[in-house]
C-alpha positions in Angstrom: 0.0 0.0 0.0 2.8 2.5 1.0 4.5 1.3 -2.2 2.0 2.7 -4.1 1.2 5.8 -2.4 4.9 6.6 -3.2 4.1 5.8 -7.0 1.4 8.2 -7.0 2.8 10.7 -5.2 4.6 12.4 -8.1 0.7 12.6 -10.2 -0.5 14.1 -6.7 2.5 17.1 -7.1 2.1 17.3 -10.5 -1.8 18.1 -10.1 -1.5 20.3 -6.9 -2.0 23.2 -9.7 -5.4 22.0 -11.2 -6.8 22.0 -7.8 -9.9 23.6 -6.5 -10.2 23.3 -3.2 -10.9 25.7 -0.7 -8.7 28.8 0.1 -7.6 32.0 -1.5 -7.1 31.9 -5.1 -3.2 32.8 -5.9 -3.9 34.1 -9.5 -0.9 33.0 -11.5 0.2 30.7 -8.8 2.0 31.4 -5.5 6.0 30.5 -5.2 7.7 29.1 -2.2 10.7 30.6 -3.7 14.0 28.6 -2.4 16.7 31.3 -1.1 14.3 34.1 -0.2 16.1 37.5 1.2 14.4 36.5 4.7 15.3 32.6 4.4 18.4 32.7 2.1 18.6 28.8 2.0 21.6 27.3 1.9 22.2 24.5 -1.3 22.8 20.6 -0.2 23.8 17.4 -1.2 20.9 14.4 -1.6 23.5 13.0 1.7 23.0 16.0 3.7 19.6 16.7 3.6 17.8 16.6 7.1 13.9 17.5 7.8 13.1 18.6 11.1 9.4 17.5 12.1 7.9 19.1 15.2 5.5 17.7 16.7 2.5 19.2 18.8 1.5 15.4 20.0 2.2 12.0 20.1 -0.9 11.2 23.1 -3.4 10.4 19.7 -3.2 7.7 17.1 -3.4 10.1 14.1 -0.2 11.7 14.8 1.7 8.6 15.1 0.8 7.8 12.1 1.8 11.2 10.4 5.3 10.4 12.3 5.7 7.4 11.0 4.5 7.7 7.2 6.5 10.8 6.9 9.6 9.7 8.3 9.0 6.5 6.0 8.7 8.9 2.8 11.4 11.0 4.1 14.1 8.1 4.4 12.8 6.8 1.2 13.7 9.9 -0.5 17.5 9.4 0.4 17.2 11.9 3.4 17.4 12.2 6.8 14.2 13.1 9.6 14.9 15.1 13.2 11.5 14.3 15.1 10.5 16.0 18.5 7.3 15.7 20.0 6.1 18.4 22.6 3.0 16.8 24.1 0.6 19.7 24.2 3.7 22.4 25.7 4.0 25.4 24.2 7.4 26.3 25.3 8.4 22.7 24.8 7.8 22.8 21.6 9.6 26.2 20.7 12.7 24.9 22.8 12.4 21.5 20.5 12.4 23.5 17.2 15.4 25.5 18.6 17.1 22.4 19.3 16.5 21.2 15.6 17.5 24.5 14.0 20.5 24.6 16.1 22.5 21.5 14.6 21.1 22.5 11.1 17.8 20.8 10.0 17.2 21.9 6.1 13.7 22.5 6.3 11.2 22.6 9.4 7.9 20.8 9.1 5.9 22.1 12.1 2.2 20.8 13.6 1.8 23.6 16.3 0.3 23.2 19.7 -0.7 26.9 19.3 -1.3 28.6 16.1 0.0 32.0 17.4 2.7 30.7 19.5 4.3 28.8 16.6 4.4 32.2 14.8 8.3 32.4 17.2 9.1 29.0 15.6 8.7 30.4 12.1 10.9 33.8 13.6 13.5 31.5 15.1 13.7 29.4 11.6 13.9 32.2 9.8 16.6 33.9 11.2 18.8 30.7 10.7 18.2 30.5 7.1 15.3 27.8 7.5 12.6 26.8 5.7 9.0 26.3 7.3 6.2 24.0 6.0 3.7 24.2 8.3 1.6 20.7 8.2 -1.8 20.1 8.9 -2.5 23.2 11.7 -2.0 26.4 10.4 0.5 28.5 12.0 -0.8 32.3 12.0 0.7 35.8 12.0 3.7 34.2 10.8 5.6 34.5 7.0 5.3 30.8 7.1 6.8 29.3 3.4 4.1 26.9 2.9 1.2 25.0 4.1 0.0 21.2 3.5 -3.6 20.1 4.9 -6.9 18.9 3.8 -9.7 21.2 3.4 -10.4 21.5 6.6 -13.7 24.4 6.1 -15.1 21.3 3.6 -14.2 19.0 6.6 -16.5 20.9 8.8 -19.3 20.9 6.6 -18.9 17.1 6.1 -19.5 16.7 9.5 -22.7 18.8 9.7 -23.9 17.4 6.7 -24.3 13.9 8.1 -25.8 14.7 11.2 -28.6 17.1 9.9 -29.3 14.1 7.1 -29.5 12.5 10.2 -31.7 15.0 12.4 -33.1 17.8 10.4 -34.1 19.5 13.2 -34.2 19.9 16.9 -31.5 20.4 19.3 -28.3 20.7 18.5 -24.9 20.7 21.1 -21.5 21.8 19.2 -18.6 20.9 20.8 -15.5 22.1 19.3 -11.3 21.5 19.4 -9.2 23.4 21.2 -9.7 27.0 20.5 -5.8 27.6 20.1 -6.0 25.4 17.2 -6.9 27.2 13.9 -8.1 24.0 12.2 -11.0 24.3 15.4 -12.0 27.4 13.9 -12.3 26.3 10.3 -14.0 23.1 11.6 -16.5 25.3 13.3 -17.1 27.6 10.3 -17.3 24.7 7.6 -20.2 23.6 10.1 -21.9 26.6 10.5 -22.3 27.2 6.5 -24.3 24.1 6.5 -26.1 24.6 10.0 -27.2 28.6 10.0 -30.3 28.2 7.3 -31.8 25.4 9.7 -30.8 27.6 12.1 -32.2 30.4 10.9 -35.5 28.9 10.0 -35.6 27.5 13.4 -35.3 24.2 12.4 -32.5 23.6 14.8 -31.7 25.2 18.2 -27.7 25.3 19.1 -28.2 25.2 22.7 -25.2 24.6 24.1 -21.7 25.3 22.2 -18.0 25.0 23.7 -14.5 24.7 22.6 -12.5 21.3 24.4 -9.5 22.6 26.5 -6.2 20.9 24.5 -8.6 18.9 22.7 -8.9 16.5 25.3 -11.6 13.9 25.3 -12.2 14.0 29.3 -12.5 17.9 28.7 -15.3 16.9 26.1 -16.8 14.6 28.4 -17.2 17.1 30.8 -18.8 19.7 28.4 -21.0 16.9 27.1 -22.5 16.4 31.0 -22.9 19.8 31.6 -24.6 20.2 28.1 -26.8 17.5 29.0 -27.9 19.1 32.7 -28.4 22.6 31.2 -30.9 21.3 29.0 -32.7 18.5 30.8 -31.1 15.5 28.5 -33.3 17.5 25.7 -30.5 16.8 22.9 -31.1 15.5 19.7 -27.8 15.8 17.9 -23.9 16.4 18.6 -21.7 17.6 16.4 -18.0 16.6 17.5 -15.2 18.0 16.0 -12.7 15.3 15.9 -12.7 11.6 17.3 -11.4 12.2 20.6 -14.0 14.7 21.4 -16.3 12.3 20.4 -15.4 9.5 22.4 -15.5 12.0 25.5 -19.2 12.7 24.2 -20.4 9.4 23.7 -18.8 8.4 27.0 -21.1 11.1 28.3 -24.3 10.0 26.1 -23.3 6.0 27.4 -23.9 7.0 31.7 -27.2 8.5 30.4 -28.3 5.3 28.4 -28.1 7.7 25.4 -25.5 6.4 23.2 -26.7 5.1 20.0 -29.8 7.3 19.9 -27.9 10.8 20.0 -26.1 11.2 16.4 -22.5 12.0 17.0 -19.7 13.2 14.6 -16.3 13.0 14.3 -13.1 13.0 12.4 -9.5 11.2 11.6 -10.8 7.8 11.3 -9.4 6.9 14.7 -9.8 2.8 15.3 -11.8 3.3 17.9 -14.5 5.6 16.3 -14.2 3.3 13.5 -15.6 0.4 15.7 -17.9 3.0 17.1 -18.8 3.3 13.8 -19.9 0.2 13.0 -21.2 -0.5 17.1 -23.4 2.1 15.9 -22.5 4.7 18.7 -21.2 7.2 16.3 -22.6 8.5 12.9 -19.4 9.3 11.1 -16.0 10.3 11.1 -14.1 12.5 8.5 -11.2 10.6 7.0 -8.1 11.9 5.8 -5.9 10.3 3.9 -2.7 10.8 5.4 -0.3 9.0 4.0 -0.9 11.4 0.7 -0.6 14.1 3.2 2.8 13.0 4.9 4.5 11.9 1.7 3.5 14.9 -0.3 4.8 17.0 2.9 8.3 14.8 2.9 8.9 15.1 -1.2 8.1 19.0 -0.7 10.4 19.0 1.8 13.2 17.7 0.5 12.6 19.5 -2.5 12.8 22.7 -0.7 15.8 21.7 1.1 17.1 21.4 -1.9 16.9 24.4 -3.4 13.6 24.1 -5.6 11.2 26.2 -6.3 7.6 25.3 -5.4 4.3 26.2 -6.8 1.0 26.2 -5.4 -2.4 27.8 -7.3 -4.0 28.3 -3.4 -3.3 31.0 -0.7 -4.1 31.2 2.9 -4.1 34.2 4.6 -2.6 33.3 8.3 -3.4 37.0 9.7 0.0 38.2 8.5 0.5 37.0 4.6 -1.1 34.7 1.9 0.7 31.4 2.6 1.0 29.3 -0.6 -1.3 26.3 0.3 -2.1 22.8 -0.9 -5.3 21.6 0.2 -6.4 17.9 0.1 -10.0 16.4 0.3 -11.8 15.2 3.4 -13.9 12.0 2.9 -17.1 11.4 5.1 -17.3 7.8 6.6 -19.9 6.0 7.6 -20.9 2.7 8.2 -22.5 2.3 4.4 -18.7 3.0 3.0 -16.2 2.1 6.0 -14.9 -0.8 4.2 -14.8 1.0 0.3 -12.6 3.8 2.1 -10.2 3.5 5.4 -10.6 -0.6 5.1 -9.4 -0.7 1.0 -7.3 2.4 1.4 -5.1 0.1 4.0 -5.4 2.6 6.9 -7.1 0.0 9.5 -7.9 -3.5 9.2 -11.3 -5.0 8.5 -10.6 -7.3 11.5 -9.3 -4.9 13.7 -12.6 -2.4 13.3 -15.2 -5.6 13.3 -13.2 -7.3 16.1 -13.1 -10.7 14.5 -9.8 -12.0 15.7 
């Protein structure tokens, strides 16, 4: 399977300009140009090429997998990968990238704890000469180089989609990511272009709607009781904004004998919301194919690191500049196309998700 993600990754480069995904439209295309005056690259050899990958999290499956796919596509590209993990800490994190810029990482490929707070990572970079991709989360008010991540507005509205197909109206309970996380807020907003006509026709009632401290699922949990004592259990539908969150909900929904009648989202196609899936305790779950989105990140690394030019047709403004952007598509999964999508695509096993062994 990995094999032949590798063989397709050159068509996915090759296409990246005849894409129309969300973002802001770069006209005549938008240059990560190698050797800028701010990040005057230095030229190296296929041997000496080293990617620095900085981590926000190890704690959740997804990001292990990103890890590990990357560093697969990196070494398989004839270079080198520097990975740090900072566990949720801020100042971890910044000391981590310091530490990779310091003995002379190439390029930087950063998922930031904190959107703003990586903005000092990009500085840092920078000033050493350093490239910065930043993967996945967006790092804002920063001249980041380039960004690589699904559509994550389209991954929002995926989500609401299926649950109003599910529950076209009634009561509605939004509980969101971590609100340092810029992919939260584009979750959120992605949701909201499909929920505010119901909305606004009074079809459906938002009444109760909170962001998850550091994305944890016992922080969800905890929103999900208190969502459910404000409003007397009255809840018809949840919108989660990621797997974990879910989990924490549907624990939630379980102690009130509620799980499996509330509709629940979610998103990264963790194993366990796939058997959830398929249990029938929650809806859906965006999947994105991440192995496109680590070895796509790795060859565009090593690329840059290398001195090449790179060319995107999308922009995304971070608050400071228009980042040159490649956006990949979310897929909605449910239990009528589990097995056509994560099970064929190789990303879980049919018998892990069913439990048959």
């Amino acid at each position: 399977m990995q094999v032949k993600l590798l063989l397709s990754l050159l068509g996915v480069i090759v296409l990246l300009s005849a894409c129309s995904l969300g973002g802001t439209s770069a006209g005549a295309g938008a240059g990560v140009r190698a050797g800028t005056k701010e990040t005057p690259t230095k030229q190296v050899s296929d041997a000496q090429v080293v990617i620095g990958l900085s981590l926000d999290t190890l704690e959740e499956e997804r990001w292990k997998k990103d890890r590990d796919l990357f560093k697969a596509a990196v070494e398989g590209l004839g270079a080198e990968v520097d990975v740090q993990a900072a566990n949720g800490d801020d100042a971890k994190q910044i000391a981590q990238a310091e530490n990779m810029i310091s003995r002379g990482v190439d390029v930087l490929v950063v998922v930031p704890h904190n959107a703003e707070a990586g903005a000092a990572i990009v500085a840092k970079a920078h000033q050493a000469g350093i490239q910065v991709i930043s993967y996945d989360r967006l790092i804002l008010n920063a001249n980041v180089d380039l960004y690589i991540s699904f559509d994550n507005e389209k991954a929002g509205e995926l989500q609401a989609r299926a649950i109003v197909s599910k529950v076209p109206k009634g009561n509605y309970v939004l509980i969101e990511g971590a609100d340092t996380d810029n992919n939260a807020h584009m979750f959120k907003k992605g949701q909201m272009k499909v929920l505010k006509p119901f909305v606004d026709r009074g079809d459906i009632r938002i009444v109760y709607d909170q962001f998850t401290k550091e994305w944890i699922p016992a922080n969800a949990r905890a929103n999900m009781e208190e969502a459910l004592k404000a409003n007397h259990h009255d809840i018809d539908a949840v919108i989660a904004a990621n797997d974990g969150t879910a989990g924490g909900v549907i624990a939630a929904l379980a102690a009130q004998q509620m799980a499996s009648i509330i509709p629940v989202s979610g998103m990264d196609a963790e194993l366990a919301a796939a058997q959830r899936i398929v249990e029938g305790t929650q809806t859906m779950t965006v999947y994105k194919p991440i192995p496109k989105l680590a070895e796509a990140a790795a060859d565009l690394a090593v690329r840059m690191a290398k001195g090449e030019k790179v060319s995107t047709d999308k922009t995304v403004f971070n608050k400071k500049i228009d980042v040159p952007a490649i956006l990949l598509e979310p897929i909605a999964v449910d239990r009528m196309n589990i097995d056509a999508t994560i099970i064929a695509d190789g990303f879980h096993r049919r018998a892990d998700i069913y439990r048959t062994e």
